[in-house]
DRENLUM-59433 format. One record per residue: residue number from 1; residue in three letters; chain; y, x, z of N, C-alpha, C in turn. Coordinates in pm, whole numbers. Layout:
<roros>
  num  residu  chaine    n_yy    n_xx    n_zz   ca_yy   ca_xx   ca_zz    c_yy    c_xx    c_zz
  NUM     ALA       A       Y       X       Z       Y       X       Z       Y       X       Z
...
</roros>
This chain:
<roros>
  num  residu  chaine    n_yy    n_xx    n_zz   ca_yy   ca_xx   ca_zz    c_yy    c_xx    c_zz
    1     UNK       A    2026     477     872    1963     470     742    1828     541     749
    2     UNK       A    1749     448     677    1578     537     684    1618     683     600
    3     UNK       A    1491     748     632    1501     897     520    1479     871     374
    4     UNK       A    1370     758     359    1367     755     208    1520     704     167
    5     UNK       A    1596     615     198    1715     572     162    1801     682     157
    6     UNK       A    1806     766     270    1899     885     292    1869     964     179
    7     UNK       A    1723     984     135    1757    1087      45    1803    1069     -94
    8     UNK       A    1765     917    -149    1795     834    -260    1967     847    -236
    9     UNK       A    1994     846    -126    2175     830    -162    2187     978    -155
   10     UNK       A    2183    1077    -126    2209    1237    -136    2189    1271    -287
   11     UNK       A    2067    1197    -340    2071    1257    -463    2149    1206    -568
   12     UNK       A    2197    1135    -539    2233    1014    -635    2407    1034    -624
   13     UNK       A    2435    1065    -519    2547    1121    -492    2616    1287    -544
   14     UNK       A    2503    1328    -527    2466    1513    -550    2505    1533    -712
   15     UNK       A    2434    1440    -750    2396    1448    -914    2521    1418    -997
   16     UNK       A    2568    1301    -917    2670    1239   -1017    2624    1202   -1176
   17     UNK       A    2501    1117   -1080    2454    1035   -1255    2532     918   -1261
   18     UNK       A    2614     904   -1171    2704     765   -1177    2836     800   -1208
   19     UNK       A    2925     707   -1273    3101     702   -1248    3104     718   -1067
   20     UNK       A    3242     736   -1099    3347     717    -983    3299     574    -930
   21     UNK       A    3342     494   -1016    3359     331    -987    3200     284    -937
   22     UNK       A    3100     373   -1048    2989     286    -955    2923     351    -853
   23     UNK       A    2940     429    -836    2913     557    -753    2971     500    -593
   24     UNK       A    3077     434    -617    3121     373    -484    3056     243    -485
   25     UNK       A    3041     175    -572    2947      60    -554    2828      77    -470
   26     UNK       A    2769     181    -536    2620     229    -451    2639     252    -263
   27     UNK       A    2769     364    -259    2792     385    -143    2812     261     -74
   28     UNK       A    2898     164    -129    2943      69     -13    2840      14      37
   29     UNK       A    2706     -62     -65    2610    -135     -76    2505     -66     -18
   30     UNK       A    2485      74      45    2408     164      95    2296      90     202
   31     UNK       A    2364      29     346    2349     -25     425    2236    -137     367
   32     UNK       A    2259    -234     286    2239    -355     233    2125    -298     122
   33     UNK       A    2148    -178      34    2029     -93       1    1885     -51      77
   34     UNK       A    1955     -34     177    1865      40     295    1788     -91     319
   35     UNK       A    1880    -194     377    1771    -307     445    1662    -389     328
   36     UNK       A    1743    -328     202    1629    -449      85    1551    -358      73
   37     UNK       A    1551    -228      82    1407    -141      87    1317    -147     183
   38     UNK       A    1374    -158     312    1272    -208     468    1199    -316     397
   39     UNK       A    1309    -413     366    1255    -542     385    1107    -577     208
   40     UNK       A    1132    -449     133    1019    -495      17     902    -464      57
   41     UNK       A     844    -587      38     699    -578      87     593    -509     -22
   42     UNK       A     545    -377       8     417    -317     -19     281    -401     -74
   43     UNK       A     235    -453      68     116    -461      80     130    -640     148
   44     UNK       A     -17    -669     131       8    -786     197      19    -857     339
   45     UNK       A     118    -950     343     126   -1011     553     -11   -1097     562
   46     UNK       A      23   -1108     645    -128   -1101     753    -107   -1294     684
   47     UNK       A     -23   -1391     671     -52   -1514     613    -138   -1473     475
   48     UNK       A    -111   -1416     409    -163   -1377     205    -279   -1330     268
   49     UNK       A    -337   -1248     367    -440   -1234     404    -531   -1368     406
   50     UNK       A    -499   -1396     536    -570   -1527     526    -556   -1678     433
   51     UNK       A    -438   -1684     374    -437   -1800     285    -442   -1741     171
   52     UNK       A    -454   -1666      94    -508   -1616     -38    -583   -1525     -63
   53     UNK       A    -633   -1391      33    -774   -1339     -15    -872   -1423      81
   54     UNK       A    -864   -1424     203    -974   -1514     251   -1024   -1664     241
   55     UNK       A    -909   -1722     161    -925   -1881     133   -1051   -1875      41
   56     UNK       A   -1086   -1803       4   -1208   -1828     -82   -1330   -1842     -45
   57     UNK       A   -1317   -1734     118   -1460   -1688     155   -1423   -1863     293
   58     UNK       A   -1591   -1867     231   -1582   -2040     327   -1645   -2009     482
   59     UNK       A   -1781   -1880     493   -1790   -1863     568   -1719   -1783     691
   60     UNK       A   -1725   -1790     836   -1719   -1662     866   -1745   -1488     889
   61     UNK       A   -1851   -1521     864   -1950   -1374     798   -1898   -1332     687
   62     UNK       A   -1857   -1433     582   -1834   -1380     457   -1652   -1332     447
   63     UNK       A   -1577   -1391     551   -1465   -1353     594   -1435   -1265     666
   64     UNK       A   -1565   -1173     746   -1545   -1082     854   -1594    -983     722
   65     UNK       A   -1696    -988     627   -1701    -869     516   -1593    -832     432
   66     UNK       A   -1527    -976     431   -1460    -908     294   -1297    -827     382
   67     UNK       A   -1282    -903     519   -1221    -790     592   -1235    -679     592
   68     UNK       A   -1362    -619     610   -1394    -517     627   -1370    -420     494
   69     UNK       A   -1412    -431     386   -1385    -392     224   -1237    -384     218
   70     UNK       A   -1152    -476     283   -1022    -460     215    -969    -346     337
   71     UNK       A   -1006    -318     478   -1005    -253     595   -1017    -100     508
   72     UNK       A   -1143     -82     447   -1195     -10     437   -1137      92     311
   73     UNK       A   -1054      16     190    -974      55      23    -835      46     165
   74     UNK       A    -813       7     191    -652      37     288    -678     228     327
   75     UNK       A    -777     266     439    -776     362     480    -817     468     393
   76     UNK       A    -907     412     299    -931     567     222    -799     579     127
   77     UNK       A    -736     476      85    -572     511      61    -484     551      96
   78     UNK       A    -492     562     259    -412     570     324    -458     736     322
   79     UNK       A    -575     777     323    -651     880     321    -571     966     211
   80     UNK       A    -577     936      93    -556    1016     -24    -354     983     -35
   81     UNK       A    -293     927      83    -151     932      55    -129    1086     159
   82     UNK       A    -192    1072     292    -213    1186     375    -230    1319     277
   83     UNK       A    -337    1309     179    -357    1451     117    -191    1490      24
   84     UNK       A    -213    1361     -25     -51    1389    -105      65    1460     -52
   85     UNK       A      50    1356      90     203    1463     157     206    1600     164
   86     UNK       A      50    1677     250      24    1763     241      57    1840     132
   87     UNK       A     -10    1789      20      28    1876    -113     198    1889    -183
   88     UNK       A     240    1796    -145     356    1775    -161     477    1863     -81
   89     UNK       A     426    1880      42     446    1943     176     464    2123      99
   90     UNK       A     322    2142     100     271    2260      13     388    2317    -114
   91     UNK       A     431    2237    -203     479    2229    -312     623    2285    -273
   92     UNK       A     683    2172    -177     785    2184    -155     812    2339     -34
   93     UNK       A     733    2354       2     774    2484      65     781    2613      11
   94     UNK       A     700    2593    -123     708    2683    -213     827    2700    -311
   95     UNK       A     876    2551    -329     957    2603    -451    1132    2616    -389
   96     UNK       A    1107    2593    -261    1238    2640    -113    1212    2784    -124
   97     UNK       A    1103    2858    -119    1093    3013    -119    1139    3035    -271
   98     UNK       A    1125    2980    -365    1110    3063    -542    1289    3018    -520
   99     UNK       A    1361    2905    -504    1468    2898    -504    1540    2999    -381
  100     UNK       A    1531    3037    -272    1583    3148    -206    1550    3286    -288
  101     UNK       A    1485    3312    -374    1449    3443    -422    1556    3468    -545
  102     UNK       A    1619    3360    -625    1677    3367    -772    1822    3411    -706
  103     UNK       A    1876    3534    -793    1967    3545    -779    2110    3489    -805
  104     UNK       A    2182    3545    -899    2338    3417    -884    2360    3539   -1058
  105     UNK       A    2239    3509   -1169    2279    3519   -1272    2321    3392   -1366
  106     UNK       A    2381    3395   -1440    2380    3235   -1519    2283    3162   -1564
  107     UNK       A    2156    3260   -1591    2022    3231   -1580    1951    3198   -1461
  108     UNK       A    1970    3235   -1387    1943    3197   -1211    1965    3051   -1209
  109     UNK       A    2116    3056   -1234    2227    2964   -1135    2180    2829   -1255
  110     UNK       A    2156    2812   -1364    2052    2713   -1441    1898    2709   -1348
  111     UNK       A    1833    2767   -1331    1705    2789   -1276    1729    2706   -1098
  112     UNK       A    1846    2802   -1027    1844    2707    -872    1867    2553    -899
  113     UNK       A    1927    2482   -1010    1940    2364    -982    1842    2287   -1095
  114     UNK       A    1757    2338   -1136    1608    2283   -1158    1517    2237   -1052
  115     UNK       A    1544    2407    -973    1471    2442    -844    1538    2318    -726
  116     UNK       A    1628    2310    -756    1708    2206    -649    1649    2014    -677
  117     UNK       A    1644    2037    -795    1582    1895    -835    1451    1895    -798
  118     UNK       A    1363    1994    -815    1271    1957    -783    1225    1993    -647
  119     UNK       A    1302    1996    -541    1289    1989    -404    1322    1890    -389
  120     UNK       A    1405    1824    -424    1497    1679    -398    1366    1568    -411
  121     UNK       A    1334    1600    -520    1194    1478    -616    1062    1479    -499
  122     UNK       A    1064    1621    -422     912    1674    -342     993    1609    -193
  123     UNK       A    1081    1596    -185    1133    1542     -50    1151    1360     -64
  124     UNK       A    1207    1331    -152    1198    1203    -215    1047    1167    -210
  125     UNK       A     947    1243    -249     830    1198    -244     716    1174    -170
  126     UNK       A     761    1270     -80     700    1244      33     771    1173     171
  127     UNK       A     889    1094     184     958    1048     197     900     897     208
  128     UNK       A     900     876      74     788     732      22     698     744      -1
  129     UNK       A     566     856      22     422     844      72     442     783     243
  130     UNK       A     501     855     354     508     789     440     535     652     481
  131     UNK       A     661     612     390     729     518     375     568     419     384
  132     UNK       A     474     411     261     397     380     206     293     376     362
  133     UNK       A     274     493     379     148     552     417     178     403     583
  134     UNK       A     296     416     630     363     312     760     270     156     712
  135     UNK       A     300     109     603     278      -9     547     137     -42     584
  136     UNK       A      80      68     488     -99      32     496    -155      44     659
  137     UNK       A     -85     125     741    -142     109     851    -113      -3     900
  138     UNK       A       7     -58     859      43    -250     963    -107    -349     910
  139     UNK       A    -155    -343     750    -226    -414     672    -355    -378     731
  140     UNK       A    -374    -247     771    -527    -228     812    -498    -276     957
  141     UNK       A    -385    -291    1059    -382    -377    1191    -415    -529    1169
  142     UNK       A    -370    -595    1107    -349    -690    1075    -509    -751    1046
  143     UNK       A    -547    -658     920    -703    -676     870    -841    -670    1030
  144     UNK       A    -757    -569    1092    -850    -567    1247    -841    -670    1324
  145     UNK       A    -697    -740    1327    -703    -844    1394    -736    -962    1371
  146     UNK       A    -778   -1014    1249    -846   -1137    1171    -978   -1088    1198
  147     UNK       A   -1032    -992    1203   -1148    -936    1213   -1208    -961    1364
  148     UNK       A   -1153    -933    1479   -1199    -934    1575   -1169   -1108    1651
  149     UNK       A   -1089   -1186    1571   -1063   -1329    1608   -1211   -1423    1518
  150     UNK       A   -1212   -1354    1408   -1396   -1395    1350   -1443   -1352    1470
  151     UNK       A   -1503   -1253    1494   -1594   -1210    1580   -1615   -1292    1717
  152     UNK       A   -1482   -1295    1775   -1470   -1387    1851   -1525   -1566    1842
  153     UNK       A   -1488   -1570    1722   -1487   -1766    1744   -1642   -1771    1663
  154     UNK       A   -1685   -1681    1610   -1811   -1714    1547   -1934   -1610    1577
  155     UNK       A   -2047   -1710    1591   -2176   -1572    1602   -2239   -1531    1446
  156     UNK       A   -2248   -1409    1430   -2306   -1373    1333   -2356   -1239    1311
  157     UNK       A   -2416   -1199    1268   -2439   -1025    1261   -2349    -974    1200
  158     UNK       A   -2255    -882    1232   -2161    -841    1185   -2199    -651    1163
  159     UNK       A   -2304    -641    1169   -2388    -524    1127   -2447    -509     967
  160     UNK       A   -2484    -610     997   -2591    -636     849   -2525    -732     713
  161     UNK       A   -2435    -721     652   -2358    -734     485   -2452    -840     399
  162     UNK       A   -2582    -804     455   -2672    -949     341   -2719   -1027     379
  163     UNK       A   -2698   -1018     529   -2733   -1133     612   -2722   -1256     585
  164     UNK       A   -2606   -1288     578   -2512   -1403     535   -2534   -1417     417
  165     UNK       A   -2548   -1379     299   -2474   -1367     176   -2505   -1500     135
  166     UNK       A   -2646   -1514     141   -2707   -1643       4   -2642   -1755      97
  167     UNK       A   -2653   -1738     216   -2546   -1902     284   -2469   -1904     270
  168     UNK       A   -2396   -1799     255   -2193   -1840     223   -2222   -1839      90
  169     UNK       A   -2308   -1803     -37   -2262   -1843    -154   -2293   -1966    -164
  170     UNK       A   -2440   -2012    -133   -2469   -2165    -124   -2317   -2284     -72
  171     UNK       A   -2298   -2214      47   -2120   -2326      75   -2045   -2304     -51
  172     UNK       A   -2033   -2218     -59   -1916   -2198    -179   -1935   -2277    -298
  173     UNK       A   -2058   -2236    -350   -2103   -2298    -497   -2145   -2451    -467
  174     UNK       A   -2173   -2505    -381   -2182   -2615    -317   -2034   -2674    -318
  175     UNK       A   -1953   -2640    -249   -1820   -2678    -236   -1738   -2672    -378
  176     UNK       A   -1757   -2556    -446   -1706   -2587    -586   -1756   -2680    -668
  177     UNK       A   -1909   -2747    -667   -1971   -2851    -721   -1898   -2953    -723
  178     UNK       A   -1916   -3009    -549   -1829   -3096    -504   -1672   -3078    -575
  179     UNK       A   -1625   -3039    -597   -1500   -3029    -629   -1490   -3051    -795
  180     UNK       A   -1600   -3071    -848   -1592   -3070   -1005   -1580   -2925   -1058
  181     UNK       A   -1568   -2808   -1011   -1509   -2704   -1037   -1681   -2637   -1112
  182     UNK       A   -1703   -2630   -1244   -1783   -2516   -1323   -1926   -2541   -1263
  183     UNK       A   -1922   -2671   -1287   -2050   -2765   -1245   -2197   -2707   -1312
  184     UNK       A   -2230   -2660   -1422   -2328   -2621   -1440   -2382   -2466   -1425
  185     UNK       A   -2254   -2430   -1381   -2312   -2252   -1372   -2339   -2246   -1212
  186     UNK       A   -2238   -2321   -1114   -2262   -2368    -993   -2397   -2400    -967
  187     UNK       A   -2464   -2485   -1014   -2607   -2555    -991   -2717   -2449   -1019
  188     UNK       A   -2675   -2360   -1171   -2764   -2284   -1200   -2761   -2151   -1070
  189     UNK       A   -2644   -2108   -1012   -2596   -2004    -904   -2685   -2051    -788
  190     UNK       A   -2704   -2187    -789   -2790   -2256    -640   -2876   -2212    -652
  191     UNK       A   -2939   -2303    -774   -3118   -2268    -801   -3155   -2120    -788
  192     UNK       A   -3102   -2036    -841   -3107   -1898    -804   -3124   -1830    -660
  193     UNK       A   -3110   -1900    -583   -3064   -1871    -434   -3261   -1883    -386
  194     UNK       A   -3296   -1971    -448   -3409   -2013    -392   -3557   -1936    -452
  195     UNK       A   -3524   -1856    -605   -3605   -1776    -591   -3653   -1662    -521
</roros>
């Protein structure tokens, strides 16, 4: 069983927010829990890559940029899930020390299992930042490897972002013409190209 699953059944078990009856439901179904959590997809497969954010971009230049932008919101996410754990990390080591410090008054013994929940929630949570944090790194592989198969099959400056631009919008707005698709803002988007 993964850890995020492991800890979802510890707590869930711990707590006894369930009956008897469903409480074993959960347990039996654990396994089958576990695999529909592997198996929910996050972020997008490398097909939704290319047949639905890149189906738009007609060029290759304009398909190796917008790689790059979606390359680029992946890692600084991936960036700010890293700080999370940390802080989370942080959090949870602290409130493991404030819960070893409370003694065993009735006031305490209310207080350790606050303190206990909210270690559970800081372990749970960083648990599924990783969980998370695994995902975006397959999506930013994935995004590298559409990236370097452009590069490959096409020449283009892959330095310079405005290089390309007014030719891949010209295909585009061109191709949406052709298509009947928003025929007069299309034509007016052309003419524009040429001032």
């Amino acid at each position: 069983m993964h850890e995020y699953m492991e800890k979802c059944m510890n707590v869930i078990t711990e707590s006894k927010v369930l009956n008897t009856k469903d409480q074993k439901l959960i347990v039996d179904l654990q396994d089958t829990l576990d695999d529909a959590h592997e198996k929910n997809q996050y972020f997008r497969t490398e097909t939704e890559m290319n047949h639905s954010v890149l189906s738009k971009f007609l060029s290759k230049p304009a398909k190796y940029f917008q790689c790059v932008r979606e390359m680029s919101v992946m890692l600084q996410t991936l960036s700010g899930n890293a700080f999370e754990v940390i802080q989370n990390e942080g959090e949870l080591e602290l409130a493991q020390i404030e819960l070893s410090e409370l003694g065993n008054t009735p006031k305490d013994n209310a207080r350790k299992k606050i303190k206990s929940a909210q270690i559970h929630l800081k372990e749970l949570s960083i648990a599924g930042l990783k969980h998370q944090a695994h995902y975006r790194a397959v999506e930013i592989k994935h995004w590298n490897k559409i990236m370097e198969k452009l590069l490959k099959d096409g020449k283009f400056d892959s330095k310079d972002v405005e290089k390309h631009q007014k030719e891949s919008y010209r295909l585009r707005w061109q191709t949406e013409i052709a298509k009947g698709k928003n025929h007069y803002n299309n034509y007016i988007n052309l003419k524009s190209l040429d001032d």
